[in-house]
C-alpha positions in Angstrom: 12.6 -47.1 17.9 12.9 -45.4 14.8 11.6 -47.1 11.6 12.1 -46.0 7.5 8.5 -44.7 6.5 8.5 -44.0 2.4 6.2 -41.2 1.4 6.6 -39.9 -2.4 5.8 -37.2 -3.7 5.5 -35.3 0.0 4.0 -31.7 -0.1 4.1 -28.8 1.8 0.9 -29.1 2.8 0.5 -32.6 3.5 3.2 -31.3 6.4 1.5 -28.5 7.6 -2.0 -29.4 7.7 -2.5 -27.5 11.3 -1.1 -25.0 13.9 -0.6 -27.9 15.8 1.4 -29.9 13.7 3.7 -26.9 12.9 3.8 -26.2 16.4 5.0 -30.2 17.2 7.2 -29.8 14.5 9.2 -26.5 16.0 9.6 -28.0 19.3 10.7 -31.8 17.6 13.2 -30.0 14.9 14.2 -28.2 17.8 15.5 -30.9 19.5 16.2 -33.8 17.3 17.4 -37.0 19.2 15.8 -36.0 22.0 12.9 -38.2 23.5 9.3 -36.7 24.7 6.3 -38.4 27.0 3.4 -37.8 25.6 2.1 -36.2 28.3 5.0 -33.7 28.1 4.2 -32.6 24.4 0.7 -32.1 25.7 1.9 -30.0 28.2 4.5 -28.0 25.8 1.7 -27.6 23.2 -0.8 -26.6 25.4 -3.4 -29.4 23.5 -5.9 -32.3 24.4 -4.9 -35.5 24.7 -7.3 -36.4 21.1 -5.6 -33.4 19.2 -2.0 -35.3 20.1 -2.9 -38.0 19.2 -4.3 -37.1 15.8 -1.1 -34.6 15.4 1.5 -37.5 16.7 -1.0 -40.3 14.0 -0.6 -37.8 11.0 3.1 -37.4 11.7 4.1 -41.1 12.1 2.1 -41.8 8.7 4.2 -39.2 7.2 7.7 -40.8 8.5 8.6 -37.7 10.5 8.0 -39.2 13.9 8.9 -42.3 15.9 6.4 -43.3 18.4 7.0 -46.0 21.0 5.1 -47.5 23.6 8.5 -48.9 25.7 7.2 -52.1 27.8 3.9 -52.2 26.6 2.6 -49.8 29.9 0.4 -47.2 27.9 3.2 -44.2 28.0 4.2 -43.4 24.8 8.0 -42.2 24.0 8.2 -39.2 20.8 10.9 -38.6 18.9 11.8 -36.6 15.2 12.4 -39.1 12.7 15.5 -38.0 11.3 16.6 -41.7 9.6 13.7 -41.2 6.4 14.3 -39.0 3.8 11.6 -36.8 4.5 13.0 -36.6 8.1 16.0 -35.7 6.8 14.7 -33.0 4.6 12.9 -31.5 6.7 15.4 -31.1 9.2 18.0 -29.4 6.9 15.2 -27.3 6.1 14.5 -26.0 9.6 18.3 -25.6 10.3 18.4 -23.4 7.1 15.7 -21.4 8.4 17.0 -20.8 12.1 20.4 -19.4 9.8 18.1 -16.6 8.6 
């Protein structure tokens, strides 16, 4: 499901663009590896279905999620991206933050 995204020179900013992009990110750094309906995050982040999808669009262009439509049926499967490097970073990042 998971596929390598590259994205140089990666800001802060380019991240964080919205509250509902940092609040995606807490719940998916939260609980890497683990898979989320679409309709779940929805739920979870208490957002329209158009503000997901821009959020989930933004996030998959930046390599930090994995978005998967399994069997072609229209539900779409969410997960942290955790194999770029970005993914990577930004998940050592959160886990140094929780320490604190």
């Amino acid at each position: 499901m998971k596929s390598p995204t590259r994205c140089e020179n990666m800001r802060l900013q380019d991240v964080f663009k919205t509250p509902t992009v940092a609040k995606a990110l807490d719940l998916l750094l939260a609980n890497p590896g683990l898979c989320f309906m679409q309709g779940d995050l929805k739920r979870r982040l208490n957002v329209d279905k158009a503000t997901l999808r821009v959020t989930l669009a933004r996030l998959q262009r930046l390599g930090l999620v994995a978005v998967d439509v399994p069997g072609g049926i229209g539900i779409k499967a969410i997960e942290f991206n955790d194999e770029t490097k970005q993914g990577k970073a930004l998940l050592k990042l959160h886990r140094t933050l929780r320490k604190i």
